[in-house]
C-alpha positions in Angstrom: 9.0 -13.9 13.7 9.7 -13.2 17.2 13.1 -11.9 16.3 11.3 -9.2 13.7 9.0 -8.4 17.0 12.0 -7.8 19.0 14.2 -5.4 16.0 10.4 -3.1 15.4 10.3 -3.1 19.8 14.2 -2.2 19.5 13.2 0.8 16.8 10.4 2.6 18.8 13.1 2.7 21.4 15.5 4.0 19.1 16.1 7.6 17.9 13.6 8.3 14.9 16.3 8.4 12.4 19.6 8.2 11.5 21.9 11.4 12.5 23.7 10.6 8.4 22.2 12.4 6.1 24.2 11.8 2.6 25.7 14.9 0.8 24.8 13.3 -2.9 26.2 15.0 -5.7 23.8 13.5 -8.6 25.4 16.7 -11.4 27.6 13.6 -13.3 25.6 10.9 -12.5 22.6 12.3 -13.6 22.6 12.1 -17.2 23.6 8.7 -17.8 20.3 7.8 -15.3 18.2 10.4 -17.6 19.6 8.7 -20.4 18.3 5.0 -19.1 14.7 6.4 -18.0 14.3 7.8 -21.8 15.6 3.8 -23.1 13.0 2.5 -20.7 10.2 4.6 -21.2 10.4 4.0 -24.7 11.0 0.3 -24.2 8.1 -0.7 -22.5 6.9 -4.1 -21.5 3.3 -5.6 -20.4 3.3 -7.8 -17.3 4.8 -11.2 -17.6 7.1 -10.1 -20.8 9.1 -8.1 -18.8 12.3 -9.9 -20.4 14.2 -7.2 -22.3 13.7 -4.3 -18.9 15.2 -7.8 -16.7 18.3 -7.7 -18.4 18.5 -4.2 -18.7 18.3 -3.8 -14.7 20.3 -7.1 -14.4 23.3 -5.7 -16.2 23.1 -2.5 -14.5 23.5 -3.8 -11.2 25.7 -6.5 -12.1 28.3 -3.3 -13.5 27.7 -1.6 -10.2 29.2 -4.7 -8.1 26.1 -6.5 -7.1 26.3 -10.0 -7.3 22.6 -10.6 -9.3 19.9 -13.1 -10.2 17.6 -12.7 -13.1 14.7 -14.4 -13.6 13.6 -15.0 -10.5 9.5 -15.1 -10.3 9.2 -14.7 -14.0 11.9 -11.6 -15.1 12.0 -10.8 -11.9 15.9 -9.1 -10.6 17.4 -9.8 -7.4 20.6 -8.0 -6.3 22.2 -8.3 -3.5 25.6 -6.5 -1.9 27.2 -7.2 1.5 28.8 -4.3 3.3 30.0 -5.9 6.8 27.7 -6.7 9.4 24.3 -5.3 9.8 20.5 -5.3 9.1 19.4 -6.4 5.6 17.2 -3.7 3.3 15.2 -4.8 0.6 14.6 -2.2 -1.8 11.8 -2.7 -4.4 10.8 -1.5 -7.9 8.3 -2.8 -10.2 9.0 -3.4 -14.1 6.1 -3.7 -16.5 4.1 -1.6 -18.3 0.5 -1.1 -20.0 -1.5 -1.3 -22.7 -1.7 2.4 -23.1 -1.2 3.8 -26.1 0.8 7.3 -25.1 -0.9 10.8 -26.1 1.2 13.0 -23.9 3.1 14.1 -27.2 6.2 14.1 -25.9 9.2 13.5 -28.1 10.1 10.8 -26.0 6.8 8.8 -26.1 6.3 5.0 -26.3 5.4 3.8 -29.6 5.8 0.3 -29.1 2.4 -1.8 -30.3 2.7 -5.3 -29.1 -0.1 -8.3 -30.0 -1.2 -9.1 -26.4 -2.2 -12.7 -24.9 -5.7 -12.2 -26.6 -4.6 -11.7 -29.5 -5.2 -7.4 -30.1 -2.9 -5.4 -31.2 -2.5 -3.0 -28.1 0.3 0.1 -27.2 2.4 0.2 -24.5 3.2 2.7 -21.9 4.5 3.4 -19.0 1.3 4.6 -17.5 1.8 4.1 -13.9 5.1 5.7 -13.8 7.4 1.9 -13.3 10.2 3.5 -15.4 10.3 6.6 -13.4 10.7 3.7 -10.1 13.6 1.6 -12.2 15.5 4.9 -12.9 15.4 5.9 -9.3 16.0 2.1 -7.9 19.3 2.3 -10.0 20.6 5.7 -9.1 19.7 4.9 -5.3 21.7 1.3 -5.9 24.5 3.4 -7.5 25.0 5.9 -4.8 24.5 3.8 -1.6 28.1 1.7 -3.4 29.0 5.0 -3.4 28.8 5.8 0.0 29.4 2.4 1.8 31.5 4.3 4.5 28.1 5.3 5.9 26.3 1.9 6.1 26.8 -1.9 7.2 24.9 -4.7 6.5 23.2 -6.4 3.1 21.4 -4.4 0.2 18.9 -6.0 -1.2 17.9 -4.5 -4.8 14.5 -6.3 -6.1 13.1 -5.5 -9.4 9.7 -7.1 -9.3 7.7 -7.7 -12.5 4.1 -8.4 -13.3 3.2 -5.6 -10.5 -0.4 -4.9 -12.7 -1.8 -7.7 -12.7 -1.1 -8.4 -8.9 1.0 -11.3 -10.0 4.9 -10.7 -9.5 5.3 -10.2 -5.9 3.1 -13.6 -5.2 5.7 -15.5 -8.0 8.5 -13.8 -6.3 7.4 -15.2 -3.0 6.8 -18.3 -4.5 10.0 -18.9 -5.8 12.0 -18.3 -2.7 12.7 -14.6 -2.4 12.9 -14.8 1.3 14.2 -18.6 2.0 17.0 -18.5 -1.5 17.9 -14.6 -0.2 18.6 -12.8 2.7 15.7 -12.4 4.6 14.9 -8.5 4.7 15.0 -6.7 8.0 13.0 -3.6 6.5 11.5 -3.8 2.9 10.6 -0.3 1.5 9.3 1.3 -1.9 8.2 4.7 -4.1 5.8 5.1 -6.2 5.2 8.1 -8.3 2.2 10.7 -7.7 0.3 11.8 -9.9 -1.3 14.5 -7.3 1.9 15.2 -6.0 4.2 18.0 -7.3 8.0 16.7 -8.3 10.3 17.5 -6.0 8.2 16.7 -2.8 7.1 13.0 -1.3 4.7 12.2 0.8 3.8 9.1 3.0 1.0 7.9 6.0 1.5 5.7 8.6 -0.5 2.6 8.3 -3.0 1.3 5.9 -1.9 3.7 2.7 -3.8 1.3 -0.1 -6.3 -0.4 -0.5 -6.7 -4.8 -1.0 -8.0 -5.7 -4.6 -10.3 -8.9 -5.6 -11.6 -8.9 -9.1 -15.0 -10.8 -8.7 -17.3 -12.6 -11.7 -20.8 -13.4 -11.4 -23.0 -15.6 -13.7 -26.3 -14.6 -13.6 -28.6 -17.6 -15.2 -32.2 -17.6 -16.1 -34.4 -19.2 -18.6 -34.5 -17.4 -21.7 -37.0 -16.8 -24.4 -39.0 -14.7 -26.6 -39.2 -10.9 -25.4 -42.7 -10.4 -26.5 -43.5 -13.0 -23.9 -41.6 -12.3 -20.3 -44.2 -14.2 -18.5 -43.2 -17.4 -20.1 -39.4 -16.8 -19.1 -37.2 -15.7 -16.1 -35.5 -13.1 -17.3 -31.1 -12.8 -15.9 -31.0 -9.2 -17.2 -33.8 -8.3 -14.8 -32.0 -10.9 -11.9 -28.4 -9.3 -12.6 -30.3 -5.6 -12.2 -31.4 -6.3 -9.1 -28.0 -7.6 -8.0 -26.5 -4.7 -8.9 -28.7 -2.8 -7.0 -28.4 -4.9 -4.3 -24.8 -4.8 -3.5 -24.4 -1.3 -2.9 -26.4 -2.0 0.4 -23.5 -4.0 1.9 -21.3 -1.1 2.3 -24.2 1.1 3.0 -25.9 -1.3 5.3 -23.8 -4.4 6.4 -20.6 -2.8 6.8 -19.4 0.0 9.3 -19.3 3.0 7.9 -16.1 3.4 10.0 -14.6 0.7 7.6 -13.6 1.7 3.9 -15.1 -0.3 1.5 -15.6 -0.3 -2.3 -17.6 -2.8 -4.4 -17.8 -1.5 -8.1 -19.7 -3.2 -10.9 -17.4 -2.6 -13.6 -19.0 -4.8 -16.8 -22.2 -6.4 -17.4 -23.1 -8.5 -20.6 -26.0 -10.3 -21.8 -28.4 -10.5 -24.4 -27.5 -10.3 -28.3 -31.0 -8.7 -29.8 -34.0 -6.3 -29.3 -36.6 -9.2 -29.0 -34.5 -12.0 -27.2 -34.1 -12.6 -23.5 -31.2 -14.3 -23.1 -30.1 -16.9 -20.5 -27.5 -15.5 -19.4 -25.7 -11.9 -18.1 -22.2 -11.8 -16.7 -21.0 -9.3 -14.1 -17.4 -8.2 -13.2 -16.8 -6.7 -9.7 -13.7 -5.0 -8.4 -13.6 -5.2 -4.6 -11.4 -2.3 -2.2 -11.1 -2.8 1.5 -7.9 -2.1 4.2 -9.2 -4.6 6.5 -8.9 -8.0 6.3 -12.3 -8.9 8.0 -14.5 -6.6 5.6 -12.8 -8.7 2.9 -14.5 -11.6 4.1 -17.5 -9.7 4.7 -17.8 -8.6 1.1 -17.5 -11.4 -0.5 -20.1 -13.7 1.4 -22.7 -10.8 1.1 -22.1 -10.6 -2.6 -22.6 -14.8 -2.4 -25.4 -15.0 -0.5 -27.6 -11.6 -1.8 -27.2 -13.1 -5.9 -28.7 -16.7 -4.1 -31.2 -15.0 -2.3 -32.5 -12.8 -5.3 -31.8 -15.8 -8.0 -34.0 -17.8 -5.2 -37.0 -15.0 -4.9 -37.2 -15.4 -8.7 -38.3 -18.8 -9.1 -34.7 -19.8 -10.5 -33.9 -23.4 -8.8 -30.6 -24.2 -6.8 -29.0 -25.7 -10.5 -29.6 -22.5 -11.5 -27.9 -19.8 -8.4 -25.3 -17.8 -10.1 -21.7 -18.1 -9.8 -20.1 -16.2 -7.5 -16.0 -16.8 -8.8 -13.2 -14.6 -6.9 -10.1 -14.4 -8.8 -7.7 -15.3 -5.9 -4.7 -15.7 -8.0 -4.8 -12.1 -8.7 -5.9 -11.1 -5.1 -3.1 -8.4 -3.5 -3.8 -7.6 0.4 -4.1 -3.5 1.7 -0.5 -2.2 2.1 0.0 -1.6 5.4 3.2 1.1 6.4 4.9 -0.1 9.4 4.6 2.8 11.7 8.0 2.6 13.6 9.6 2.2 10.3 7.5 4.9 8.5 8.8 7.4 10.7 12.3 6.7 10.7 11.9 7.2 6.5 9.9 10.1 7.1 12.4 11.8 9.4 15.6 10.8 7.0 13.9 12.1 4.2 12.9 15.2 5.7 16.4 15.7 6.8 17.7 15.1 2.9 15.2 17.3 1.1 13.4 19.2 3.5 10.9 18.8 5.9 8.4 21.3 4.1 8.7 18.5 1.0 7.5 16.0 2.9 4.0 16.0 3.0 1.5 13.6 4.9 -1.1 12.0 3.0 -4.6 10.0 2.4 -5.1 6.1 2.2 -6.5 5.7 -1.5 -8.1 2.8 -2.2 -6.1 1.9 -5.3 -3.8 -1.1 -5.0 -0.2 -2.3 -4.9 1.2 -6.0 -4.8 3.6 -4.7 -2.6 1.6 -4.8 0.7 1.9 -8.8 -0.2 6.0 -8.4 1.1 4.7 -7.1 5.0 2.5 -10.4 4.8 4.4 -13.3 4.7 5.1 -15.2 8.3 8.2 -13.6 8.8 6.1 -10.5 9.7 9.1 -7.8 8.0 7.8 -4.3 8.2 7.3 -2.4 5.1 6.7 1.2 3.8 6.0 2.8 0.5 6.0 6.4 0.0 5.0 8.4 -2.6 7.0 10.2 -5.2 5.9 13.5 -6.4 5.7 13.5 -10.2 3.8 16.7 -11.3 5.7 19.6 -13.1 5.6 22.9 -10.3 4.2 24.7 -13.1 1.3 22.7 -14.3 0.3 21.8 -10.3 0.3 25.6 -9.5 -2.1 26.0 -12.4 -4.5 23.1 -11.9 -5.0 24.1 -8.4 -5.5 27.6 -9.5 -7.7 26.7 -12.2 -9.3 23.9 -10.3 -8.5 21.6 -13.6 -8.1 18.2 -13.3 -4.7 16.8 -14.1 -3.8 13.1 -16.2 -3.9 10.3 -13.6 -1.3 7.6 -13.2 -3.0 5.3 -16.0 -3.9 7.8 -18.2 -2.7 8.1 -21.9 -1.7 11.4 -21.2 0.3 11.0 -17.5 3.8 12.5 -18.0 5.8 12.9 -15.4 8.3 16.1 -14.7 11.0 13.3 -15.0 13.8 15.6 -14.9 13.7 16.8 -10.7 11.1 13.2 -10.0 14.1 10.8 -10.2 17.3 13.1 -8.3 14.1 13.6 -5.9 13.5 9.5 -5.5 17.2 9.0 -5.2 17.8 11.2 -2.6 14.5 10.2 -0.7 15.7 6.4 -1.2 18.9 6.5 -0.8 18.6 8.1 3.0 15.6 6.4 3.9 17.8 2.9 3.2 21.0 4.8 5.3 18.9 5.5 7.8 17.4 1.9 8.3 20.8 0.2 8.1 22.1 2.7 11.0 19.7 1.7 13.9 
């Protein structure tokens, strides 16, 4: 830890970035990359079945010269390449898909239908723009071999799966990824925009997105006959209330300084007109960038349900259950500041600085904050990859329409200039990390 303080104290002493900026030519190594983003975008896999995309990445690395491990943390890649002495970079793509069935109608689109671990049969898609990530981490691995005269040190290639459900960078983790491996120096990231227009990036220092706890509440009561409410203690009414309730803690209990989100997503309970049930269940998704509001949220959200399952006449047997689903739990990604800027300033110098834009925190969120949290304290940054065709962002903002989201059946990115843009952005970012 001390000797990460030292190398970020070291870098704000430093020039901002690296005077190398790499002259790529992507014309003939474009189309095979093309080529594999079409195989995976019609190949995809939901979290945790990642297998087929592992050995797909595995055996592209392992062709480039990496020497590779595959399922590490589930399907998760690790490649690694030593050039001489030097700083280690840890570059990171996530792998799985969703259960999306695609409606962009492009002649490319997924039509894989899988049966899920419920049991549905559900389609598959790359919704969030993963394959669009794997096709850039590959053509970034390939031309940094390319152009090892203008680095030292080790290249770290991680495919992560599993990134969806917040699971993959913890089993990752878990299994070693900094104590079997190199221990990264500067871990970095892109993830396609679905705001942004292809061909540009854009990136903010510090907290960028958002922490994520998925939350479950039991409300109980003591049910009955609806024609005779006095003779019961109705949940619906109790989980009502609750609802209610909670949107005073960011209103009221939180500073309004602090960004916070607590959205009631689902509520259940009852079966018929005439029957008051005994139960109603509630499912919470929680946002924060801070840490402390986390914990603020969460014991609100406890103690309000107790206080208004109390002021009911419900007994303590009966106080509803207030579950957080730690296991899925991803921390706020926070972008290094130091390291931010030296990406910013070597992309700027690769594509332009009027293509680098600076953006918002959103309070979506991204496992990948979990990598800048361990207790080796290793900087991270993500930036965002601009996936919107010129065309179709020129005419939403004209028209003030509204364009597909990342999730969204219909999100199809303007692959074609996305991926030589991510290369490019990667690739120098990574140079100028290894050259401080």
């Amino acid at each position: 830890m001390k000797f990460h303080s030292l190398y970020a104290a070291l870098i704000l002493l430093s020039p901002l970035a690296s005077s190398t900026t790499l002259e790529l030519k992507l014309d003939k190594t474009m189309p095979a990359i093309e080529k594999f983003y079409l195989d995976l975008h019609q190949s995809p896999e939901l979290s945790y079945h990642e297998q087929e995309t592992g050995k797909k990445l595995a055996t592209k690395l392992r062709a480039l010269g990496y020497e590779v491990s595959d399922n590490v943390g589930g399907f998760g890649v690790v490649g690694l390449y030593k050039n001489g002495d030097g700083p280690t970079i840890m570059i990171r793509t996530d792998t799985d898909g969703l259960p999306i069935i695609e409606q962009t109608g492009k002649s490319y689109a997924s039509t894989v239908t899988v049966i899920n671990n419920e049991g549905a049969n559900v389609g598959v898609m790359h919704g969030c723009g993963h394959d669009i990530h794997m096709s850039s981490f590959i053509g970034t691995a390939q031309q940094l071999m390319l152009h090892k005269d203008a680095w030292q040190g080790t290249l770290m290639m991680v495919a992560q799966p599993a990134e969806e459900v917040g699971g993959g960078a913890k089993a990752m983790l878990k299994e070693g990824l900094f104590s079997k491996y190199p221990t990264p120096d500067h871990v970095i990231a892109l993830h396609v925009s679905a705001s942004v227009p292809a061909g540009q990036v854009s990136m903010k220092n510090e907290y960028t997105m958002a922490s994520v706890d998925s939350v479950d509440i039991t409300v109980k009561g003591k049910g009955g006959h609806g024609a005779y409410p006095h003779m019961t203690i109705d949940p619906v009414v109790i989980a009502s209330r609750i609802v209610l309730a909670l949107q005073t803690i960011t209103s009221r209990e939180l500073s309004p300084l602090e960004p916070s989100v607590i959205t009631v997503g689902s509520i259940h309970g009852g079966a018929k007109h005439n029957v008051i049930s005994n139960e109603v269940k509630l499912q919470l998704t929680l946002r924060s960038y801070n840490p402390k509001i986390r914990e603020q949220q969460i014991a609100a959200i406890k103690r309000i349900t107790k206080g208004i399952a109390l002021s009911a006449g419900l007994d303590e047997s009966l106080i509803p259950a207030v579950y957080v689903h730690e296991d899925e739990s991803i921390p706020s990604t926070y972008n290094d500041p130091a390291q931010t800027n030296i990406v910013r300033n070597a992309i700027s110098s690769a594509i332009g600085q009027s293509n680098v834009l600076e953006t918002e925190a959103v309070m979506a969120g991204e496992d990948f904050g979990l990598y800048g949290r361990t207790d080796k304290n290793i900087p991270i940054t993500l930036f965002w990859l601009g996936g919107v065709e010129q065309a179709k962002y020129q005419a939403a903002q004209t028209s003030g329409a509204t364009l597909p989201s990342l999730h969204s059946s219909k999100f199809a990115p303007d692959y074609k200039v996305a991926i030589p843009t991510g290369i490019t952005a990667m690739s120098n970012a990574a140079v100028a990390l290894f050259n401080q």
